[in-house]
N, C-alpha and C positions, 0 to 999 in steps of 0.2 A: 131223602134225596139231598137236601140240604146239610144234613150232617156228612156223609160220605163225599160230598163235596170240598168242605170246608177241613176235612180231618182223612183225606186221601193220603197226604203224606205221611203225617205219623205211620197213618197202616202201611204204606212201605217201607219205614222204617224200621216197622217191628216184624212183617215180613220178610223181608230182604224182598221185594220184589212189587214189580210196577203193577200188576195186577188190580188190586185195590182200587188206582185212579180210573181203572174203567167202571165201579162197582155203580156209581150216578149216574152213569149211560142206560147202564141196564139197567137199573130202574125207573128211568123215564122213560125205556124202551117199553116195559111193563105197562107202563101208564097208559101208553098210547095204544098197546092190543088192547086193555080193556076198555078203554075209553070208546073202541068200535062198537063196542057192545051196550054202549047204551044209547039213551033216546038222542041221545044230542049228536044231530049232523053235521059235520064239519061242511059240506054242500052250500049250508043256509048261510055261512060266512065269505061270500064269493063277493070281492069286490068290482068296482066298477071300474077302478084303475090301480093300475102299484104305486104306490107311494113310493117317495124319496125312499127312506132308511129300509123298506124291502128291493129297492134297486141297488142300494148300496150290500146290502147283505148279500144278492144275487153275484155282485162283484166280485166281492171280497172270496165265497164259496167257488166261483170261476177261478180266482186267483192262486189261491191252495192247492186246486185240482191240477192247476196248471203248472205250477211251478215243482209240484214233489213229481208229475209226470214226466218232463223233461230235465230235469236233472236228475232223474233216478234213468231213466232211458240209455241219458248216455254216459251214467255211469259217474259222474259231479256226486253221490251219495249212495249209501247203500241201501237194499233193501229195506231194512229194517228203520233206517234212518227215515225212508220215504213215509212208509206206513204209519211211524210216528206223530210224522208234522201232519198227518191227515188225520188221527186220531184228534190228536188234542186240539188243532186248529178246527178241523170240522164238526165235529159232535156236539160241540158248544151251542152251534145253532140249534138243533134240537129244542132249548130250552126257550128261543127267542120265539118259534113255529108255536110251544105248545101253550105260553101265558100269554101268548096276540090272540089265539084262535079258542083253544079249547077252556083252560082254567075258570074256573068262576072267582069271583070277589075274594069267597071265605077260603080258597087253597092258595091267593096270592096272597093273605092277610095271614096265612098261617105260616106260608115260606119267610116275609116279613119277620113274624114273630120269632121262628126258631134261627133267623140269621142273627136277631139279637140277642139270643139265650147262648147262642156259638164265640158270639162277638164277647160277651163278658168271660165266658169260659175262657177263652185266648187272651185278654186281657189280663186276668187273674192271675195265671199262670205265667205268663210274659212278667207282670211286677214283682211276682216269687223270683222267678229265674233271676230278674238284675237284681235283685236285695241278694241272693245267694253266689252272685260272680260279683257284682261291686264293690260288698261289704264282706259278705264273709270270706269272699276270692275263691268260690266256690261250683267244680263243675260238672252238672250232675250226668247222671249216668243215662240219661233220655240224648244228652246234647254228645254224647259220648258215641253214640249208637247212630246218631243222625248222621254225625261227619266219618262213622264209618261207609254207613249207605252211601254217601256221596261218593266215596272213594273206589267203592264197588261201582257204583252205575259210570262210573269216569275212569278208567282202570287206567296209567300211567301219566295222567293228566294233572296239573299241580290245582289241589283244592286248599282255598285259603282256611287256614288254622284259628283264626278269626272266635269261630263257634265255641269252640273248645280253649281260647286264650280268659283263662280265670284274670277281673281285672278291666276285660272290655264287656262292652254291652253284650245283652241279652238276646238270642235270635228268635227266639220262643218255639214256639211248637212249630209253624211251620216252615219252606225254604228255608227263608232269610227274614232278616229284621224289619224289613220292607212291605213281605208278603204278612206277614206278622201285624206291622200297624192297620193295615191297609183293613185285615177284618175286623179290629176293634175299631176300627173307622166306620165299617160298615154297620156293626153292632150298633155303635150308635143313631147312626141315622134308619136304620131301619126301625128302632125303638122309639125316636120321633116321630116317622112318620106314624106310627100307631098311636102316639099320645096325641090326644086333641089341643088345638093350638092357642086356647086361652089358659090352658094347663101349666103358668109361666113356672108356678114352683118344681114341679115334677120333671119338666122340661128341663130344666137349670141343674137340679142333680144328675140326671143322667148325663149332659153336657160335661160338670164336672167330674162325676166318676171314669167315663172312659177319654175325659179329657188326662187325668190324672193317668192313668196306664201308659197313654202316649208320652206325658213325660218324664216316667219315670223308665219307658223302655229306651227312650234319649235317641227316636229315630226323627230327627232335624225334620226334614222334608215334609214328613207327616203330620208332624206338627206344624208345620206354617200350612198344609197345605188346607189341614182341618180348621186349623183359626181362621183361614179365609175362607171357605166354606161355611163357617157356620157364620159369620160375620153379613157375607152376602143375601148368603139366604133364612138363616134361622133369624136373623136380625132383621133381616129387609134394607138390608145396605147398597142393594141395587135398584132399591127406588129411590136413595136419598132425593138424587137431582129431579127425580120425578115429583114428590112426595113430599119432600123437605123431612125432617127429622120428627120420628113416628113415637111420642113420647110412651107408650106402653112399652116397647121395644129397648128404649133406654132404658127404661126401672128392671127389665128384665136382665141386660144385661148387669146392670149394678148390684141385682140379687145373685147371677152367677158369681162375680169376684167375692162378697159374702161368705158361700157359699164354700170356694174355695179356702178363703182364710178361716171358716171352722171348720173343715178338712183337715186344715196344717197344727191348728191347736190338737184336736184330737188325734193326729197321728204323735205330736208330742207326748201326751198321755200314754198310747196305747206300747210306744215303745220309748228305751231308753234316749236321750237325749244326745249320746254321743252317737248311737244311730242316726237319727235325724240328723247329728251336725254333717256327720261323714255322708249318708245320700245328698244333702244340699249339696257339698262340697262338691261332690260326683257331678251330677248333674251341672251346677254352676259352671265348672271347669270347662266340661262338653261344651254345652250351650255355648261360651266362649269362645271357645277355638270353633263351632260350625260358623256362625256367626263372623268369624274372621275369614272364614274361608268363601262365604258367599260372597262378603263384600273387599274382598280383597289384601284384607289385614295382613291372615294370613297366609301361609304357601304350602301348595300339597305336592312335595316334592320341590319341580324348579318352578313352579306354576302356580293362578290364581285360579278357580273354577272357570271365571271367564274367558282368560285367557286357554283354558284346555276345551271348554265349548266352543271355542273359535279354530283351536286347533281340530278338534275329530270333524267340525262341518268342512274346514279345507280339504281334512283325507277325503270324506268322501264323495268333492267332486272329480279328486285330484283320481280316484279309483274311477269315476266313469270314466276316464280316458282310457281305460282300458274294458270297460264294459258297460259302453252309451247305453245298451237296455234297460241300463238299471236306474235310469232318470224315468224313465216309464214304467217299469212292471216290475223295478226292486229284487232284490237276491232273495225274496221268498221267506220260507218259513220253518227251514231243515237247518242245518249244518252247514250247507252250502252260503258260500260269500264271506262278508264281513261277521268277524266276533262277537256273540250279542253280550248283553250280562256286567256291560261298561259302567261309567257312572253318568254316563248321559245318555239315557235312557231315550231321549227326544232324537236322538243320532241312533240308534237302534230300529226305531219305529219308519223313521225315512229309511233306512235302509231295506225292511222288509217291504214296505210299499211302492218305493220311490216317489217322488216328489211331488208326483201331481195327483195322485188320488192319497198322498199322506195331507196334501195342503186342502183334496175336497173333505175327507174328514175330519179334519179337525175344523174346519168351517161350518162343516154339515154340524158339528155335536155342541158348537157355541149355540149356532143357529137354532140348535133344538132348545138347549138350555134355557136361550132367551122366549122362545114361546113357552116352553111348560111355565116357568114364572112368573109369566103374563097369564095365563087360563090360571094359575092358583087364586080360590079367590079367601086371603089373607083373614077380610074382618068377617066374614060370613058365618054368623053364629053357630049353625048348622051347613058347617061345608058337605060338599058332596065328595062321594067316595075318590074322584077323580084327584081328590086333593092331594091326599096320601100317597100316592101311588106319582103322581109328578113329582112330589117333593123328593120322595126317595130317590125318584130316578135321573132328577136334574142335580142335586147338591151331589150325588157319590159320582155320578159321570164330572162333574168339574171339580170333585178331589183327583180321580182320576186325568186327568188334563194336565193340572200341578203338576202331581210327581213326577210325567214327564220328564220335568227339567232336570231330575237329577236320578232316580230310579224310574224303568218302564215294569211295572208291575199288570198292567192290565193283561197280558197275556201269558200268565201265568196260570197251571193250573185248576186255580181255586177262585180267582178272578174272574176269566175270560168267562163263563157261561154265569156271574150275575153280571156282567156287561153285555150281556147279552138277554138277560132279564129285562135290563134297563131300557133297552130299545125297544123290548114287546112294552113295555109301560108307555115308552114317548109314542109309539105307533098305535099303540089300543083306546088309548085316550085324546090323542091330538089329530089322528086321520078322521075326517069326516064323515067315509062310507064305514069304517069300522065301527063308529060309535053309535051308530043309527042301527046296527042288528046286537051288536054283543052288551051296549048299555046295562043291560038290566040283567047279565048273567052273572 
């Protein structure tokens, strides 16, 4: 399920056709007729109240139904358009239903484990790809086939050349370079949560190995958005003020940079030297001009980032004057309304929900974050399984939060159901009446 997840697109790439993305549907469809058939009652999981993030789910599935309903009615989309947004927006919950209720430990411990065996796959391939477009200007015949697909499933629609420009970054296997880091992001943190937490060596290379992918695929966002993520939580940088500075934590980190710098000795070794000059170069350059572009250095066009995040939040109040609904219930989850796919992603997400249930969840998912990292309990020799399972799901939902600011990746194909993973983890281990029946399965 996991793999058909994470590697949908390729299959319609080599397809030609969108098929494939539904192949993880039907397989947790599977799951769940046989799952009737054994002794485990879903009955005996009956709680006493719904919680928050199942009212919020409740919403959001209200939302979807709602919106591809009336603008497919009256004709705002097509058929086929409706059908879509209710595919890939809805089926996702599926996977939130079946690891809250049914899953036991050792099948969430194993989706874990193959999300990190997925996450280096993509990574791997992702640092081939930019050593093959940056240095040799080279572009291969997978990235060839992808941006045909695109052009097919968008027929006279301008798709950016981007992919396929020998020279710029890597987009890797999947969409985009975004949806690309986001699963070596995930890779890693699913790999942590299964490493046990005095484990500082083992922890620290894994950091730096899929640290390293992320900067050599040179996707900015993901990289800041994983240094604060793992800073906050792999570090325990959100209890500074609580805690004061946690000296194991510090040597931990000192061993990562190590760590790094015999990484960069050995890749001198393992290839020629004007190789390494020329990726530094590459990289250096980038890093550069992003970095000028966050903070204003530079100009993306007539604009600073700032200045163009202040621009699309004006559009779209400046568009509710012509469609008040959409401060309440958002242009939805089709075609219909505002253009998504921008570079401010955070202006995407307000538009699909509008304003006030986009301002309850992103409250609601701080709010979560900050309790699962309070129940983590850090020095406990022998943590309990609740550990793992918070960590994963609080550090990847506040990577996701980050890139916000400048890529919305979360509701993306290969994203939106382990974000929806993530919440059966906050809601299985942090609801009360849930943890008193499904504990020990």
């Amino acid at each position: 399920m996991a793999v058909l997840i994470c590697f949908s697109f390729p299959l319609q790439v080599v397809t030609l056709s969108t098929i494939p993305s539904l192949a993880p549907y039907l397989v947790i469809i599977l799951i769940f007729i046989l799952s009737l058939g054994s002794s485990f009652n879903a009955t005996q999981l009956k709680q006493r109240s719904v919680s928050p993030i199942v009212f919020f789910i409740i919403v959001y599935v209200f939302f979807v139904i709602f919106h591809a309903a009336w603008q497919g009615i009256f004709g705002f989309i097509s058929i086929t358009n409706c059908i879509s947004s209710l595919v890939i927006f809805l089926l996702p919950v599926l996977f939130f239903y079946y690891f809250r209720v049914i899953a036991t430990h050792q099948e969430i411990r194993v989706f874990l484990f193959t999300i990190s065996v997925l996450g280096l796959i993509i990574g791997t391939y992702w640092a081939y790809d930019s050593y093959s477009m940056l240095i040799l200007k080279q572009v291969n015949d997978y990235s060839l086939k992808a941006f045909e697909y695109s052009q097919f499933r968008s027929p006279g629609q301008y798709i950016s050349d981007s992919r396929i420009s020998a020279g710029y970054r890597s987009h890797g296997l999947l969409e985009n370079h975004s949806i690309t880091a986001a699963w070596v992001v995930l890779g890693c943190f699913s790999a942590l949560s299964l490493i046990p937490i005095k484990q500082f060596l083992q922890r620290s290379v894994i950091i730096a190995i899929f640290g390293m992918y992320l900067l050599v695929g040179l996707n900015f966002t993901s990289i800041v958005g994983f240094v604060i993520a793992i800073l906050l939580v792999e570090y325990r940088m959100f209890a500074l003020f609580m805690q004061g500075i946690i000296p194991k934590k510090i040597i931990s980190l000192l061993l990562l940079v190590m760590i790094y710098f015999i990484l960069f000795i050995l890749l001198q070794f393992l290839m020629s030297d004007s190789v390494v000059s020329n990726m530094y170069t590459s990289i250096a350059l980038f890093m550069e001009g992003q970095i000028g572009l966050a903070t204003g250095v530079t100009l993306a066009g007539d604009r600073t980032y700032a200045t163009g995040l202040v621009d699309n939040l004006y559009l779209y109040f400046y568009n509710l004057l012509e469609y008040p609904f959409g401060l309440i219930i958002g242009d939805g989850f089709s075609a219909f309304g505002s253009k998504k796919g921008g570079d401010y992603g955070v202006i995407d997400t307000l538009n699909r929900f509008g304003m006030i249930f986009f301002i309850a969840i992103f409250v609601g998912l701080i709010r979560l974050i900050y309790r699962a990292l309070k129940k983590i309990e850090f020095n406990n020799p022998n943590p309990p399984k609740k550990n793992t399972y918070l960590f994963f799901a609080s550090i990847f939902t506040m990577y996701l939060l980050f890139t916000e600011i400048h890529y919305s990746v979360w509701s993306s194909k290969s994203i939106l159901p382990v974000l929806f993973f993530c919440l059966a983890l906050f809601d299985r281990y942090m609801h009360p009446s849930i943890q008193i029946k499904i504990g020990n399965r």
